[in-house]
N, C-alpha and C positions, 0 to 999 in steps of 0.2 A: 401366642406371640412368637415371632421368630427372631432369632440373634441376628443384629447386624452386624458381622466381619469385617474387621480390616480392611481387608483386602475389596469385600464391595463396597463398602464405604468409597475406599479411594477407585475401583471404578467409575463409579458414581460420578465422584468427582472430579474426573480426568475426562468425561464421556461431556460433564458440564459445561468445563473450560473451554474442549474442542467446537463445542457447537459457540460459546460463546452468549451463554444463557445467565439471568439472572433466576431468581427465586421464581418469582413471578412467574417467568416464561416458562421456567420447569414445570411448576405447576399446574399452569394451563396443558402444555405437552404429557404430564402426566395423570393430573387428574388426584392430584395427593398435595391437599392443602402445603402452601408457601411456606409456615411457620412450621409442619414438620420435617420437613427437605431442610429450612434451616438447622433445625436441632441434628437432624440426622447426620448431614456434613459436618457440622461443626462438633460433632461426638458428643452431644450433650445427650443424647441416648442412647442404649445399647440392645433396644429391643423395641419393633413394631409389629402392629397389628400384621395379621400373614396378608389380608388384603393390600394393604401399603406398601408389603412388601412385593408382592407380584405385582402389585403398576410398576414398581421401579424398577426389578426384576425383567419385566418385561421392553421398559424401555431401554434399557441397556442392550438386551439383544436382537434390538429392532436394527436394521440395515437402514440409513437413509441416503 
């Protein structure tokens, strides 16, 4: 399990805003079920699998 920070949390959710994504879309874009992107954002966890954590890990430092 790896900690989710602050800090990527709120990239996370700043990277969301910009592109203008709901859950869904994130989901599809990332490939990490809808309902754990909601928990994640909305802090209602504080730890995911290391895999869910590098899809989102990696969507964040993707250029588009």
């Amino acid at each position: 399990m790896k900690a989710l920070t602050k800090k990527f949390v709120d990239a996370l959710t700043v990277k969301q805003a910009r592109e203008r994504l709901n859950y869904g879309q994130l989901a599809d874009k990332t490939g990490v079920n809808s309902v754990t992107i909601s928990r994640i954002i909305n802090r209602k966890v504080d730890t995911a699998q290391e895999r869910t954590f590098d899809k989102l890990n990696d969507w964040l430092l993707k250029e588009e």
